[in-house]
Each structure stands twice: as C-alpha cells, then as structure tokens.
C-alpha positions in Angstrom: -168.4 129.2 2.8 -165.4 127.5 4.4 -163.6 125.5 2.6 -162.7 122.1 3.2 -158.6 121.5 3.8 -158.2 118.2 2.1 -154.3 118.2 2.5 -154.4 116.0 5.5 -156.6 113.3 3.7 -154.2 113.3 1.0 -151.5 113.0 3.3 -152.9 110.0 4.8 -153.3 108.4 1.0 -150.0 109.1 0.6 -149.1 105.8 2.0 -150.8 104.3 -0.9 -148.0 104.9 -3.5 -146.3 101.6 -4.5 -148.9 99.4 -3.4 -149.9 97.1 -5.6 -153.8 96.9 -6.8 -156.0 94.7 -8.9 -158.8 96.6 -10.8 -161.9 94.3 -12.5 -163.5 95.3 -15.7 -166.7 95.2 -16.8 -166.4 92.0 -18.3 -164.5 90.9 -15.2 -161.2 91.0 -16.7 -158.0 91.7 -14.4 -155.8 94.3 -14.3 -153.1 94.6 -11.6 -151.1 97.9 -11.6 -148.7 99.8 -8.9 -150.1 103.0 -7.5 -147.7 106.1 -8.0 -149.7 109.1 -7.6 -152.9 109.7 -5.4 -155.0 112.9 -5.4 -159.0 114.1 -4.7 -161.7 115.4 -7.1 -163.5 118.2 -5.3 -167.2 118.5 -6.4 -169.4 121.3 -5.4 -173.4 121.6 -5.4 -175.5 124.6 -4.9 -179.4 124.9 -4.8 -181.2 124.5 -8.2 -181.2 128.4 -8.3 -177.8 129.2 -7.3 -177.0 126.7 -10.1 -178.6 127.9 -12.6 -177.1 131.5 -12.0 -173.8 130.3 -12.5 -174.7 128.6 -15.6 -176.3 131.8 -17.2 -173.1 133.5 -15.6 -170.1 130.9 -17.5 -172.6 130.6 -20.9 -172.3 134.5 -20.8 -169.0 134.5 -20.1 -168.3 132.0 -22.8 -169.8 134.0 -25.1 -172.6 131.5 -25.2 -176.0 132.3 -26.5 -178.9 131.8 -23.7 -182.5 130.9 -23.4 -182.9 134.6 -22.1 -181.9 138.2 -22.7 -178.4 139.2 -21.3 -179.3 138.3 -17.5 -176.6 138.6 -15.1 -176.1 137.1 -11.7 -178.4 139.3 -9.4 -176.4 141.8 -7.4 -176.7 142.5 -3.6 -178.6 139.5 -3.2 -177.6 136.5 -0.3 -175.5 133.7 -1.4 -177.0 130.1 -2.3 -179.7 128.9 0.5 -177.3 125.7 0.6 -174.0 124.5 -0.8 -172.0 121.2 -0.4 -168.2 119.8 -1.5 -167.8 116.1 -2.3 -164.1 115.1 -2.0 -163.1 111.8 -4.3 -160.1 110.2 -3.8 -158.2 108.0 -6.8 -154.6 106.9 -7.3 -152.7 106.9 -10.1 -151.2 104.0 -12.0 -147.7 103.0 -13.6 -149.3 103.3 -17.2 -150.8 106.8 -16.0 -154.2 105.7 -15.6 -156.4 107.2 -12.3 -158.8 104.8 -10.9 -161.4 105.8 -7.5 -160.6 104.2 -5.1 -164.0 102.4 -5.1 -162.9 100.3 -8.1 -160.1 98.7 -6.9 -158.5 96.3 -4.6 -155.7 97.1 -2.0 -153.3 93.9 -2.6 -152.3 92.7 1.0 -150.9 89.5 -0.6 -148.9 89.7 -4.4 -146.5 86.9 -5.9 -145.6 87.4 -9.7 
C-alpha cells in the first residue's frame, strides 16, 4: 500500500492559525475561539476479512480472550482485497479544544 503524504495538506491549513472561528452547539449556542493548532486524523478501512484478522491479531496481542482458539493472522497469504485512508482535518483552539473543520465557521468579518 502507498501511503498517503498529508504534509502538504497540512501545510496549506497552516494558514489557518490565528483566525478567528464561531462553532454552534447543539442547542445553537455560540462559541467563538482563535485557531492555534491544526492537524489530520488518518483513518484506515480494510475488507470485512482483513478486519477481522487484525482484530483477532490486537485481542491476542492484548492478551484478550477470543471467540476462537488461539488463531493467528494466516501466513503467506495476499494482503487485504481492498484498503482505504480517510484524512480529517481539525484545528485547535485557544482553550485547547480540536474541532473538524466541518463544525465550524471561518470568520471573514470579527469586531469585539
């Protein structure tokens, strides 16, 4: 599998810190904040198989009692019939707090 470089992404985010940004709540409250970090969540995904082998595998690992007898991962046999990497991006706030970037508001316009 290749990985994917994700440095130039958060390079481009970045430009984000010390922005100010308005998050709503649930309840449609208001918080504004000032961005001072940024950074991505990577995700992976594997076919329901492949998944399930590295489960077994980490339980075992762990020292985790499983459904089945001590099963390792099979040897010699191909890797996963499909895998996939989501990439998040969030900032961090002032008061340390990370929000996705699909929760909040980019301020273009601020007066105190």
């Amino acid at each position: 599998m290749t990985p994917i470089s994700t440095e130039r992404i958060k390079d481009g985010l970045k430009s984000l810190i010390g922005k100010k940004f308005l998050y709503r709540t649930k309840y449609n409250g208001k918080v504004f904040g000032t961005i001072v970090d940024v950074g991505i969540t990577h995700t992976m995904a594997f076919d329901p198989a492949t998944e399930n082998s590295i489960r077994k595998f980490i339980d075992m690992e762990k020292g985790r009692p499983t459904s089945e007898t001590e099963e390792t991962l099979p040897q010699g046999e191909p890797g996963p019939k499909w895998a996939g990497i989501k990439v998040e991006p969030f900032v961090i706030s002032e008061a340390d707090i990370s929000y996705s970037l699909d929760e909040i508001y980019i301020l273009t316009k601020y007066e105190e």
